[in-house]
C-alpha positions as CSV (number, residue, x, y, z in Angstrom):
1,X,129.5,28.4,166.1
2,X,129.3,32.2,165.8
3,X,125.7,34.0,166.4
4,X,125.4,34.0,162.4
5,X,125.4,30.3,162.4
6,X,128.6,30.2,160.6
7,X,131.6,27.9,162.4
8,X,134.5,29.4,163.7
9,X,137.9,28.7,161.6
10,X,139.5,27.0,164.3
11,X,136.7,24.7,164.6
12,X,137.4,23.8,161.0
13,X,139.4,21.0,160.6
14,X,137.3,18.8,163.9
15,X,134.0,19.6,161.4
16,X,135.9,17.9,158.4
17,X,137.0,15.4,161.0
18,X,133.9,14.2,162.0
19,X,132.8,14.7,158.5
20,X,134.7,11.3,158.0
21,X,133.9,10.0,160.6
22,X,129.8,10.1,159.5
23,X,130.8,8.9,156.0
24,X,133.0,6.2,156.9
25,X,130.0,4.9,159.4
26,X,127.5,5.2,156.5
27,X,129.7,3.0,154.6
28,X,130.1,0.8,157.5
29,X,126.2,0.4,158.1
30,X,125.8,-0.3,154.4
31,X,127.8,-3.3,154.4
32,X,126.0,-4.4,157.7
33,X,122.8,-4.0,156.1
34,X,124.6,-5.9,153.2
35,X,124.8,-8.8,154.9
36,X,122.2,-9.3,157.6
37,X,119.4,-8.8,154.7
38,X,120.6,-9.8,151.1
39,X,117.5,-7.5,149.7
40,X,118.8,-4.3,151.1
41,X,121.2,-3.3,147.8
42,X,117.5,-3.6,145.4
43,X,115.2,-1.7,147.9
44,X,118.2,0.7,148.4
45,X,118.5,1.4,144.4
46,X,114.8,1.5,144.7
47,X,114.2,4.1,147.2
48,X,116.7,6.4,145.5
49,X,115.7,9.8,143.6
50,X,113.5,9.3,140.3
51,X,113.3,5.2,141.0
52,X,109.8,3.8,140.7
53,X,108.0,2.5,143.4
54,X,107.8,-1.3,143.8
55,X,104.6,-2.9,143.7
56,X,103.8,-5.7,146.1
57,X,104.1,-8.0,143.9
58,X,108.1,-7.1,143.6
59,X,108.4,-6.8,147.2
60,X,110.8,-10.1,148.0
61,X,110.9,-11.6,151.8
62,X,112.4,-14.5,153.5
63,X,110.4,-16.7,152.3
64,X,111.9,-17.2,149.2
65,X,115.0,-18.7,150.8
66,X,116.1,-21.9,150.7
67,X,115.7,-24.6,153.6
68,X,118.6,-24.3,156.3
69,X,119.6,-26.4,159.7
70,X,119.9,-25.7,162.6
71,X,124.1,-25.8,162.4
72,X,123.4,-23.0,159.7
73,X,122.1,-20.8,162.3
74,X,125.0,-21.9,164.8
75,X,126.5,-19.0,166.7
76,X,129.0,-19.0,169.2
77,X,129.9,-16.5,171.7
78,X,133.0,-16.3,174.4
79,X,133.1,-14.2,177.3
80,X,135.7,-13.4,180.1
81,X,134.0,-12.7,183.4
82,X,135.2,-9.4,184.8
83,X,135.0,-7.8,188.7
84,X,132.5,-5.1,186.9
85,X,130.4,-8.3,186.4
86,X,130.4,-9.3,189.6
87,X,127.6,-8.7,192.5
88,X,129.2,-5.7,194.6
89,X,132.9,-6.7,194.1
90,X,131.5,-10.5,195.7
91,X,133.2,-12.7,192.6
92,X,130.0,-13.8,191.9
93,X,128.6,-12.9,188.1
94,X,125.5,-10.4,188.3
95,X,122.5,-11.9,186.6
96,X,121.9,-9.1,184.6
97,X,125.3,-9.0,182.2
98,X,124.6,-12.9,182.3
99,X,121.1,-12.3,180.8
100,X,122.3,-9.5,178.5
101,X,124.7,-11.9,176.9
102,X,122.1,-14.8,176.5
103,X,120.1,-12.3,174.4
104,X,122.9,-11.0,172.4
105,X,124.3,-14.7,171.6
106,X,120.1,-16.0,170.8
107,X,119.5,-12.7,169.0
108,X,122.5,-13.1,166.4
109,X,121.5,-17.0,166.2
110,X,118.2,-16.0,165.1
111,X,119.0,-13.0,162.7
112,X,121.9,-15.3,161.3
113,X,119.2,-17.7,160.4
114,X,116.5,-15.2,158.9
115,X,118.5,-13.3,157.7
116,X,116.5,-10.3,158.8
117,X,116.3,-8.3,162.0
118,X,114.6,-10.1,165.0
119,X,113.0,-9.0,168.5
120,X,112.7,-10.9,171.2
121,X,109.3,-12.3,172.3
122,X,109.8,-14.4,175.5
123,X,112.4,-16.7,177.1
124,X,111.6,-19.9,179.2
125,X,112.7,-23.1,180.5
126,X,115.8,-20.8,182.1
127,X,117.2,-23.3,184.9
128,X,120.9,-21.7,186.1
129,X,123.2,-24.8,187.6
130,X,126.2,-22.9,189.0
131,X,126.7,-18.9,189.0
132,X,129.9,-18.3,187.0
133,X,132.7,-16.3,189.1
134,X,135.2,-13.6,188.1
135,X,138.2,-14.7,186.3
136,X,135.9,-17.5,184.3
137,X,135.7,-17.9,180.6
138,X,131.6,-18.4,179.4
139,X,130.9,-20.6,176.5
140,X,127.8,-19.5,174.5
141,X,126.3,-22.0,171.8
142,X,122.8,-20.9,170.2
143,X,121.0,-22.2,167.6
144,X,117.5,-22.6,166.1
145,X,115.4,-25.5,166.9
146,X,112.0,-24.7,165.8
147,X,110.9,-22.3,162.8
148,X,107.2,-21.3,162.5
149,X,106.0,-19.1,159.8
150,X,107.6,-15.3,161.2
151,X,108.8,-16.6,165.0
152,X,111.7,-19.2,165.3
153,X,113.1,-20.7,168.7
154,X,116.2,-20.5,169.5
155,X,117.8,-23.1,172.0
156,X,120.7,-21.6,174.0
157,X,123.7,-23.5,176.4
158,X,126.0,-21.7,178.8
159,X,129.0,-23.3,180.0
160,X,131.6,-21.7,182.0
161,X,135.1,-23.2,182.3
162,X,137.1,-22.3,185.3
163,X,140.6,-23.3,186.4
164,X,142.4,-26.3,185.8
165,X,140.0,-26.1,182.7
166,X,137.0,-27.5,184.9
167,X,134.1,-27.1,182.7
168,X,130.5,-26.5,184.4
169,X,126.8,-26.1,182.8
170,X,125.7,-22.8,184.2
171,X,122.5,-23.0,182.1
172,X,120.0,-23.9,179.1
173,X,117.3,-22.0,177.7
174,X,115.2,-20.9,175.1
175,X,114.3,-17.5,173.5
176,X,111.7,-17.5,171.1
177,X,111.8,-14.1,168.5
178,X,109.7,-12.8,165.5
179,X,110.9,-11.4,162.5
180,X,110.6,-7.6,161.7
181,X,108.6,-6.5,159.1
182,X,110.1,-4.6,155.9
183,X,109.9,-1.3,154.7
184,X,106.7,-1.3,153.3
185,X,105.2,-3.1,155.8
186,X,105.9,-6.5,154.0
187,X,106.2,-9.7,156.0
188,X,109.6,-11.5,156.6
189,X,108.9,-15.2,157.2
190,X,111.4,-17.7,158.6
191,X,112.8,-20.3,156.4
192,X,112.2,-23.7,157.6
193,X,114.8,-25.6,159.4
194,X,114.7,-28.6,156.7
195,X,114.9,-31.5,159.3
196,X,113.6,-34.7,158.4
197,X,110.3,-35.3,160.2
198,X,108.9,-32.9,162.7
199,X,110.6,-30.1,163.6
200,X,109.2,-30.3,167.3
201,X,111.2,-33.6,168.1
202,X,113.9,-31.5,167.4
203,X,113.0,-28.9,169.6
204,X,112.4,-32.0,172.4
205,X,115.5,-33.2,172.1
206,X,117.5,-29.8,172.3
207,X,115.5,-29.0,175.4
């Protein structure tokens, strides 16, 4: 930029390059928005210029959705064990990618179910088996097991397989997370899981 604030002709053509680059990822995070909360086109159009403002009455959260399962909220995840995952070059897997992957595979379980953003509240009943080593594939299944009223728990298996396709348990757990709220401060409940009978014998079966 020159002293007058204006930007130098050469510059020119990267500023209309990044340009696109900020409207194509604005179109990008509109169709994320798109899909993770099904409200977001209406509270879009209603946040625009000139648009009234909803009342609370018109203000629409999760709990207006239907039932699910627990395979609804199924996510899967599959990771190659790298040396930059490893404990100083040892082969052994550091504990903190291991942990960072847990969160990301629970995390997407839970939102996938909600269908709103989640945070993460606490994680228990963590018991590791076998440390995975570099050169293994990890197998990461997730999926909810108990829904209360804005907090679900989500129950969470790690299997590594190594070679000769030797499959071990490296470790269950279970991550419980909350809903966020909305833009107006409204409340995003869970729906329920729609399992016959209580939804705690599910829960004691998982873990």
């Amino acid at each position: 930029f020159l002293a007058n604030g204006s930007l130098m002709s050469e510059q020119q053509p990267f500023h209309k390059e990044v340009c696109n680059v900020i409207a194509a990822t604005k179109s990008i995070l509109c169709c994320h928005h798109e899909q993770v909360d099904p409200m977001y086109s209406a509270k879009k159009k209603t946040m625009e210029p000139g648009s009234s403002t909803p009342q609370p009455s018109e203000l629409v959260t999760s709990s207006s959705q239907p039932s699910s399962t627990p395979e609804t909220g199924l996510v899967q995840m599959f990771e190659l064990v790298t040396s930059n995952q490893t404990i100083d070059g040892s082969g052994l897997m550091d504990v903190k990618p291991l942990l960072m992957l847990m969160d990301i595979c629970t995390c997407a379980s839970a939102e996938k179910h909600t269908g709103v953003n989640c945070v993460t509240v606490s994680m228990g009943d963590v018991v590791f088996e076998h440390v995975p080593k570099c050169g293994e594939m990890l197998e990461l299944t997730a999926r909810p097991v108990y829904a209360g009223s804005t907090s679900l728990d989500i129950a969470l298996t790690l299997v590594c397989e190594g070679k000769g396709g030797v499959r071990r348990i490296v470790c269950d757990a279970v991550f419980t997370y909350v809903t966020t709220r909305g833009p107006k401060g409204e409340k995003h409940f869970c729906p329920p899981l729609g399992l016959k009978g209580d939804e705690r014998t599910e829960w004691d079966k998982i873990i």
